[in-house]
N, CA, C and O of each residue as an XYZ file, in Angstrom:
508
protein
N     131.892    -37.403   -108.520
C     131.104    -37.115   -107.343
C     130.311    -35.825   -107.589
O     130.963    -34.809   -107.830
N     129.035    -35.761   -107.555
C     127.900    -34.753   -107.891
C     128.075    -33.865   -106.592
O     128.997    -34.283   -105.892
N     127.261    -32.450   -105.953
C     127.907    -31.488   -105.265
C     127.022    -32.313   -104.158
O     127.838    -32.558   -103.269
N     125.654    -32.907   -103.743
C     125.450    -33.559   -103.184
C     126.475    -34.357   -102.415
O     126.593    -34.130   -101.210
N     127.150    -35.174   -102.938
C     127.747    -36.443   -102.215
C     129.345    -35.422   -101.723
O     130.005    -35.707   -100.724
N     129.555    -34.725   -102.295
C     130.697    -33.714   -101.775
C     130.420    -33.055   -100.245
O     131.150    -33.085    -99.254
N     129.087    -32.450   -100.433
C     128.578    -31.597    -99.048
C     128.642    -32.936    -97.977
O     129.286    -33.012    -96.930
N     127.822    -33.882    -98.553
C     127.622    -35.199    -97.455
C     128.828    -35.707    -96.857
O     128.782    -35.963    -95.654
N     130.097    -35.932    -97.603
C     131.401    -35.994    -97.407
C     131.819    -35.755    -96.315
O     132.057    -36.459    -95.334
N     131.945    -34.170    -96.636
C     132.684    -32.997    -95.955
C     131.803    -32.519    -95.062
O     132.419    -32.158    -94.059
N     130.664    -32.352    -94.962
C     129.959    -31.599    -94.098
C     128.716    -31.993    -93.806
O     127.686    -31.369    -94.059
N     128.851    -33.450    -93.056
C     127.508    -34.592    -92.530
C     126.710    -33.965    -91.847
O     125.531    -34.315    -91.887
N     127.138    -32.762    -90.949
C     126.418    -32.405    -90.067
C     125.560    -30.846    -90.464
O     124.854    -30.326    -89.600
N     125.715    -30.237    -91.779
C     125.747    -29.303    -91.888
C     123.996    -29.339    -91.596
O     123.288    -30.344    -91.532
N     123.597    -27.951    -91.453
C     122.012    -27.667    -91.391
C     121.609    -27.549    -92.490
O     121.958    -26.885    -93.466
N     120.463    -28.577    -92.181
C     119.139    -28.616    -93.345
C     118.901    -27.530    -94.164
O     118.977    -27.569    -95.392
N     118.671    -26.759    -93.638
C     118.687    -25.152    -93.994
C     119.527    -24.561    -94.647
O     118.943    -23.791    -95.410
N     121.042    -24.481    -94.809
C     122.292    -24.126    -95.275
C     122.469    -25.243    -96.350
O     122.744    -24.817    -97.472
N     122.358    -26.632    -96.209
C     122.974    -27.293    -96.896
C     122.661    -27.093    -98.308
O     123.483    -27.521    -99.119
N     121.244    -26.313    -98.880
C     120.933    -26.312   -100.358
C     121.873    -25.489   -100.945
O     122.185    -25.613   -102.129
N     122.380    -24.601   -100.162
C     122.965    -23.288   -100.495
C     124.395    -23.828   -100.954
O     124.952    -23.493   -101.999
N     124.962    -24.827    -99.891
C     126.194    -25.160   -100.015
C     126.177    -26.256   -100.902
O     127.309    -26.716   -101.043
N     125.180    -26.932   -101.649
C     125.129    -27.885   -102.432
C     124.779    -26.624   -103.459
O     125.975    -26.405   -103.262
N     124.316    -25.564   -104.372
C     124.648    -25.234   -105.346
C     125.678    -24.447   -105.458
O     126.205    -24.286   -106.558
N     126.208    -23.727   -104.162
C     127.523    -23.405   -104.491
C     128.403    -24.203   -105.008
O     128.751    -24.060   -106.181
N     129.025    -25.403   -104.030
C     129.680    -26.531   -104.503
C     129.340    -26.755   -106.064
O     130.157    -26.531   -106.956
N     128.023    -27.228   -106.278
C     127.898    -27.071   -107.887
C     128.737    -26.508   -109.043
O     129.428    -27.045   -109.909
N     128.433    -25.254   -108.753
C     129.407    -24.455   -109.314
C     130.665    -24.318   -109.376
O     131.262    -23.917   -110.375
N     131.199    -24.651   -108.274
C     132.651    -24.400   -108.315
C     133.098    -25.777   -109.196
O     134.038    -25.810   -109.990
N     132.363    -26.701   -108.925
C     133.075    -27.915   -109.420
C     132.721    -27.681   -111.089
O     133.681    -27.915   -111.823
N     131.600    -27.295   -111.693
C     131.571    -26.648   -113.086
C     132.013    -26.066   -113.716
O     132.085    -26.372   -114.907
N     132.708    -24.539   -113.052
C     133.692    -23.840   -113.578
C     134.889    -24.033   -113.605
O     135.558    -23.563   -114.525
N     135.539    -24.886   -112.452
C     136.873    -25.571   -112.590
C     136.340    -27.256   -112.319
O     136.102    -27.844   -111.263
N     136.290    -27.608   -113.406
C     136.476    -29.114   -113.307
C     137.434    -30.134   -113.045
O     137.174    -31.305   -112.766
N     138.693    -29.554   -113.167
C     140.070    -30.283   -112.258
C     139.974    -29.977   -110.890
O     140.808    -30.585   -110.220
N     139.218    -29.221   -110.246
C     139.222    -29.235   -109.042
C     139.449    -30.450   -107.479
O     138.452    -31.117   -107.203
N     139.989    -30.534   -107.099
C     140.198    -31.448   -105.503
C     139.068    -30.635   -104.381
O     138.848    -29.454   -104.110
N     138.595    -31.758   -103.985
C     138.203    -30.784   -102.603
C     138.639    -32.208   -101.342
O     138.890    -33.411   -101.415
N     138.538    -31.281   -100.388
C     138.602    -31.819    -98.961
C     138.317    -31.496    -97.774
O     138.011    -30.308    -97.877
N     138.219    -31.790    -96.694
C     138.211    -30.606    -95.559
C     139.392    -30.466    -94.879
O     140.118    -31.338    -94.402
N     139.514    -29.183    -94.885
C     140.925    -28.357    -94.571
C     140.020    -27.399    -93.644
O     139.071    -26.641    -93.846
N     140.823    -27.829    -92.460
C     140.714    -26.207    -91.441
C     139.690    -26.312    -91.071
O     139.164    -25.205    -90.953
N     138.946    -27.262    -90.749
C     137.417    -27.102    -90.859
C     136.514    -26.410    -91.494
O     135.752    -25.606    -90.957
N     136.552    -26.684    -92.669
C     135.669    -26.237    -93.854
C     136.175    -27.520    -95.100
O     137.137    -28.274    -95.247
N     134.829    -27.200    -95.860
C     135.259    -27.853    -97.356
C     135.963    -26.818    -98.457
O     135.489    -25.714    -98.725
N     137.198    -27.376    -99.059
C     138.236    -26.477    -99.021
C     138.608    -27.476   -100.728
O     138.685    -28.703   -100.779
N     138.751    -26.683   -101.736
C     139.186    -26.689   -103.160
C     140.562    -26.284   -103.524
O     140.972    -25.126   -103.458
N     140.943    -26.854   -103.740
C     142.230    -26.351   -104.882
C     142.424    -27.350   -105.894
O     142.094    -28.515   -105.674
N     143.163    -26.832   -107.479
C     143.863    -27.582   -108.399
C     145.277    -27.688   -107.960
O     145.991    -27.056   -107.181
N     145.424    -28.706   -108.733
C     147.359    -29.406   -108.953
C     147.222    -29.610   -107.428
O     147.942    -28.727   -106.962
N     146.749    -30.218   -106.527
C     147.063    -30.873   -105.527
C     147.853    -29.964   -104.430
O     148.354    -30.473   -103.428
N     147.928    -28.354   -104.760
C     148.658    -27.459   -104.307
C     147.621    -27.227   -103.128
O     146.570    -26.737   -103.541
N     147.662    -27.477   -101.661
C     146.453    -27.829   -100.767
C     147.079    -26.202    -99.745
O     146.351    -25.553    -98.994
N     148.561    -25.898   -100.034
C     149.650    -24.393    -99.720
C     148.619    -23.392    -99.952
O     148.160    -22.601    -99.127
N     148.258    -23.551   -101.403
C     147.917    -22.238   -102.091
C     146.365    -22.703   -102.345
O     146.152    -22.984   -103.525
N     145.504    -22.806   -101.673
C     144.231    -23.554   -101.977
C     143.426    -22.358   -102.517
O     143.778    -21.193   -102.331
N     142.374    -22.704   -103.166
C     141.498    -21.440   -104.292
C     140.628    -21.086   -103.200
O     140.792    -20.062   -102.536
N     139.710    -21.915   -103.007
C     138.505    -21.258   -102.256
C     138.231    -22.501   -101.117
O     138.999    -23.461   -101.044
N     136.910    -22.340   -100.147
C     136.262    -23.186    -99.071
C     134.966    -22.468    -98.844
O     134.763    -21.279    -99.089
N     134.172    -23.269    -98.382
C     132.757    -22.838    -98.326
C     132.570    -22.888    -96.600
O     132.551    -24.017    -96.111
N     132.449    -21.866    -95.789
C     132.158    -21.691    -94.510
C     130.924    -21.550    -94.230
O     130.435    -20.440    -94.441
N     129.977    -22.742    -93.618
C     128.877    -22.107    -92.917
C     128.848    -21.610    -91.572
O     129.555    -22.065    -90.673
N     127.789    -20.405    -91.405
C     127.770    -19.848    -90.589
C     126.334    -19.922    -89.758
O     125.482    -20.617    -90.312
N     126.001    -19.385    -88.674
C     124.463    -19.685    -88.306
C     123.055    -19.511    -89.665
O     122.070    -20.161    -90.014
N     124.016    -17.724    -90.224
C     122.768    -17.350    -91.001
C     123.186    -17.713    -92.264
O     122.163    -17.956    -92.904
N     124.159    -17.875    -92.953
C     124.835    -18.415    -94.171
C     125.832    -18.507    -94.679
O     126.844    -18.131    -94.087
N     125.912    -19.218    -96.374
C     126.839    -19.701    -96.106
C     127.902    -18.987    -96.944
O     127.448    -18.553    -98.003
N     129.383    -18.723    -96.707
C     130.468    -18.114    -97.145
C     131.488    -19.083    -98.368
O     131.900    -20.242    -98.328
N     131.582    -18.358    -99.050
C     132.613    -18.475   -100.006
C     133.620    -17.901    -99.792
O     133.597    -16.678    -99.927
N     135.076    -18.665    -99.315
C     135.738    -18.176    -98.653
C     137.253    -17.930   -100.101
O     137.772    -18.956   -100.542
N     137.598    -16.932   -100.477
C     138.885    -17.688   -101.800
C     140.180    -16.960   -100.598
O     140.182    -16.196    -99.633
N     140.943    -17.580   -101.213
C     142.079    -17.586   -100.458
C     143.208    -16.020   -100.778
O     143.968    -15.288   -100.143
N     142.737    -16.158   -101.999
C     143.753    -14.759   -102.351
C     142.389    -14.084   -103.009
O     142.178    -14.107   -104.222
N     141.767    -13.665   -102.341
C     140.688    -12.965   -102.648
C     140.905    -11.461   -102.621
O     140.168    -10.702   -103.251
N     142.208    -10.925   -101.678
C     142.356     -9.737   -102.171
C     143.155     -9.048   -103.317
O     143.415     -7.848   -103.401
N     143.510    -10.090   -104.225
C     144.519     -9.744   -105.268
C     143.150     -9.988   -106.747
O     143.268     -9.466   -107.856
N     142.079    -10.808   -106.354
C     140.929    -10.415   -107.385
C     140.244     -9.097   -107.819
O     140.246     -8.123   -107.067
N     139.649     -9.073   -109.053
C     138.793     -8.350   -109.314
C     137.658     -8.046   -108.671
O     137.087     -9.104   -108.406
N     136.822     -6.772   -108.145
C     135.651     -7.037   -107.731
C     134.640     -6.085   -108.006
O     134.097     -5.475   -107.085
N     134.271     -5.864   -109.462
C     133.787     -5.518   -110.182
C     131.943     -5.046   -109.393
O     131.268     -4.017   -109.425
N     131.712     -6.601   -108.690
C     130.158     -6.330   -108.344
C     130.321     -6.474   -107.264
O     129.954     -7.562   -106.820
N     130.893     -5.555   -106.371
C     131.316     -5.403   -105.050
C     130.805     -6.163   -104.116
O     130.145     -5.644   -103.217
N     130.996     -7.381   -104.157
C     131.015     -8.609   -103.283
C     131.505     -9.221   -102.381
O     130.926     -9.986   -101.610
N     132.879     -8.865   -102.409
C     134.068     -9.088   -102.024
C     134.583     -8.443   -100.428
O     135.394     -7.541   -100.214
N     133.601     -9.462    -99.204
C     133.689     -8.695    -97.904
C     135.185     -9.120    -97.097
O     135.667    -10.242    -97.252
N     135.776     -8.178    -96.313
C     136.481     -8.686    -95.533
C     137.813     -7.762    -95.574
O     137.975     -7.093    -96.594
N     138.921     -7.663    -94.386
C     139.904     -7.164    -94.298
C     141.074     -7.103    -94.492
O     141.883     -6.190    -94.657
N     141.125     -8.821    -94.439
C     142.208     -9.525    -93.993
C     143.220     -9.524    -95.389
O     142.909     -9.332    -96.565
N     144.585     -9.824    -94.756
C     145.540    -10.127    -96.159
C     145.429    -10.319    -96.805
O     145.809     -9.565    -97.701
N     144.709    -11.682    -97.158
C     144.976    -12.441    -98.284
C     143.025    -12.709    -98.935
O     142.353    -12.548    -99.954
N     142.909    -13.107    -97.770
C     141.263    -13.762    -97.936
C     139.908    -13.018    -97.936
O     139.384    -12.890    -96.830
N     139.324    -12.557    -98.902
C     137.556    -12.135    -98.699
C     136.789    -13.312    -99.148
O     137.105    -14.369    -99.694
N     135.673    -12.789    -98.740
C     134.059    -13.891    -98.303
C     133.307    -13.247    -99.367
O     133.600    -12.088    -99.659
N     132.456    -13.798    -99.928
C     131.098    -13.694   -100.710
C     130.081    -14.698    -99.437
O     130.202    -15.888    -99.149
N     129.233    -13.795    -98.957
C     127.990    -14.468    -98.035
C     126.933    -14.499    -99.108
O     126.889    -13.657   -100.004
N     125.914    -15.694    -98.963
C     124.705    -16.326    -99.453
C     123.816    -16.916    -98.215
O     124.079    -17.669    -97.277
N     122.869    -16.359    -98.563
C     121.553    -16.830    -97.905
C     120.607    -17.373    -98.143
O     119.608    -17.648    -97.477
N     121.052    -17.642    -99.638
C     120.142    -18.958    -99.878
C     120.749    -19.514   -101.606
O     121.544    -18.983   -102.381
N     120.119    -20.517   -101.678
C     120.822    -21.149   -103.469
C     120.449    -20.234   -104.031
O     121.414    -19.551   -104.378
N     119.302    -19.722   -104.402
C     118.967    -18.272   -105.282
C     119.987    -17.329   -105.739
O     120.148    -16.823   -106.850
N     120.912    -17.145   -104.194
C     121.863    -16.112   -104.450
C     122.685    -16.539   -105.538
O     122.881    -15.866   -106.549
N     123.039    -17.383   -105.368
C     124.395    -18.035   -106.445
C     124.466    -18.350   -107.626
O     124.284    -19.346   -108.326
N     125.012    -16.475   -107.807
C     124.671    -16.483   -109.856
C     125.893    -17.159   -110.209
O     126.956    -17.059   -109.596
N     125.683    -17.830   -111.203
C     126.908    -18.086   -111.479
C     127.656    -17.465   -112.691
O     128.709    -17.787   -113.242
N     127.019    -16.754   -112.855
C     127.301    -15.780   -114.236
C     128.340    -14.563   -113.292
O     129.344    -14.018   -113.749
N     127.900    -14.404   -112.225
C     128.632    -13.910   -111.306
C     129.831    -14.204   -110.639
O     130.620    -13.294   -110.384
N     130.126    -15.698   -110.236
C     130.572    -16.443   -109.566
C     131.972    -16.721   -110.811
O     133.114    -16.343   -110.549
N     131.730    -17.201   -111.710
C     132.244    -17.701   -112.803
C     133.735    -17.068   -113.319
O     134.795    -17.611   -113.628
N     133.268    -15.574   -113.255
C     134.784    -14.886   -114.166
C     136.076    -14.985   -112.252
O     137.285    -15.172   -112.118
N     135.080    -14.775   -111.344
C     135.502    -14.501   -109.964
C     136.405    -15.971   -109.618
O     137.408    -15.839   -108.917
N     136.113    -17.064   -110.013
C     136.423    -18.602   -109.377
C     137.709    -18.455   -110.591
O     138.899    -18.366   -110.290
N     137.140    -18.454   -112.088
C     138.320    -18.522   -112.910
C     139.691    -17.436   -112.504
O     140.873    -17.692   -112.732
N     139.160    -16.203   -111.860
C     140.368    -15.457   -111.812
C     141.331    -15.840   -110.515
O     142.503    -15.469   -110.448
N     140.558    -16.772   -109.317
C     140.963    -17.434   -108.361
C     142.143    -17.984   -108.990
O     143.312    -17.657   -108.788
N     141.597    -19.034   -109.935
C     142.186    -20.417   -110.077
C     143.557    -19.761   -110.548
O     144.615    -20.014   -109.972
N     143.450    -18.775   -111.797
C     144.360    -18.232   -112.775
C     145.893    -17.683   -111.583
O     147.063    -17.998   -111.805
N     145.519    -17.024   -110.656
C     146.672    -16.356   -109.879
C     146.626    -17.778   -108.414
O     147.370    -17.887   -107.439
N     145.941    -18.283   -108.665
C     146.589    -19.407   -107.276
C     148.124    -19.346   -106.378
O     148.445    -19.623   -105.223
N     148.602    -19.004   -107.181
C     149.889    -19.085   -106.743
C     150.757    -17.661   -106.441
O     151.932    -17.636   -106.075
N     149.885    -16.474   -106.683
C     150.859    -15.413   -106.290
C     150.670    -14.771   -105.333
O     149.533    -14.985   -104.914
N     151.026    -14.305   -104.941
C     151.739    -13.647   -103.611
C     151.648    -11.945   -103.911
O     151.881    -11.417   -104.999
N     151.253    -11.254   -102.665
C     150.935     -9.520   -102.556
C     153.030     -9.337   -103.036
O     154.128     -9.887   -102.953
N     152.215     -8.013   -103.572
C     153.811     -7.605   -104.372
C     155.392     -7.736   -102.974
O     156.567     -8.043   -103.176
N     154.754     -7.391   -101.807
C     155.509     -7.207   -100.874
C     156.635     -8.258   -100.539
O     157.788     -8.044   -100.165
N     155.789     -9.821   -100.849
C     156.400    -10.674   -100.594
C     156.678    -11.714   -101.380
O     156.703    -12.919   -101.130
N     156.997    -10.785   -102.896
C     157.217    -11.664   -104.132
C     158.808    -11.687   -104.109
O     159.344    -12.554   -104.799
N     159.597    -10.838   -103.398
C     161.206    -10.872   -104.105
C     161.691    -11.857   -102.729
O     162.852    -12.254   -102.633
């Protein structure tokens, strides 16, 4: 399934406007991890490998003005090109406002280091 028929899938209704953005994001993610699953979870289109849907990698959130890359343990990543918005526990956003944005030279070491720790947990609540 090409990132086209993925967005159409998961997100029939998305805006004309957003949807290019979320069709080369999708692109990408499915390029850099090619075992990837997607589905919609939570209302969003939502990725993980090994069928682990617990510990999911990333989801793509649109918003009025654009669209979010959402990873799940996004605060235990690297964030080298300070991208990486948000507060919360576990999860930061990369926002895009248009396909342009989405380097993937950028995107790439960030999705692989997702995939690589999928499964761990902030030190607090490893024992």
């Amino acid at each position: 399934m090409d990132a086209r028929e993925v967005v159409d899938t998961h997100m029939p209704d998305l805006d004309a406007r957003l949807r290019t953005t979320a069709e080369r994001l999708t692109q990408v993610i499915i390029d850099v991890l090619p075992d990837v699953a997607h589905a919609r979870k939570w209302g969003r289109l939502t990725f993980t490998r090994n069928g682990d849907w617990h510990h999911w990698l990333c989801a793509i959130a649109p918003s009025k003005s654009a669209v979010k890359l959402v990873l799940h343990k996004g605060a235990l990543l690297a964030d080298p090109s300070g991208l990486l918005e948000g507060e919360g526990r576990y999860t930061r956003a990369i926002s895009f406002q248009s396909p342009e944005q989405v380097d993937v030279d950028i995107l790439s070491p960030v999705l692989r280091e997702a995939s690589a720790r999928q499964t761990e947990m902030l030190p607090s609540e490893a024992s």
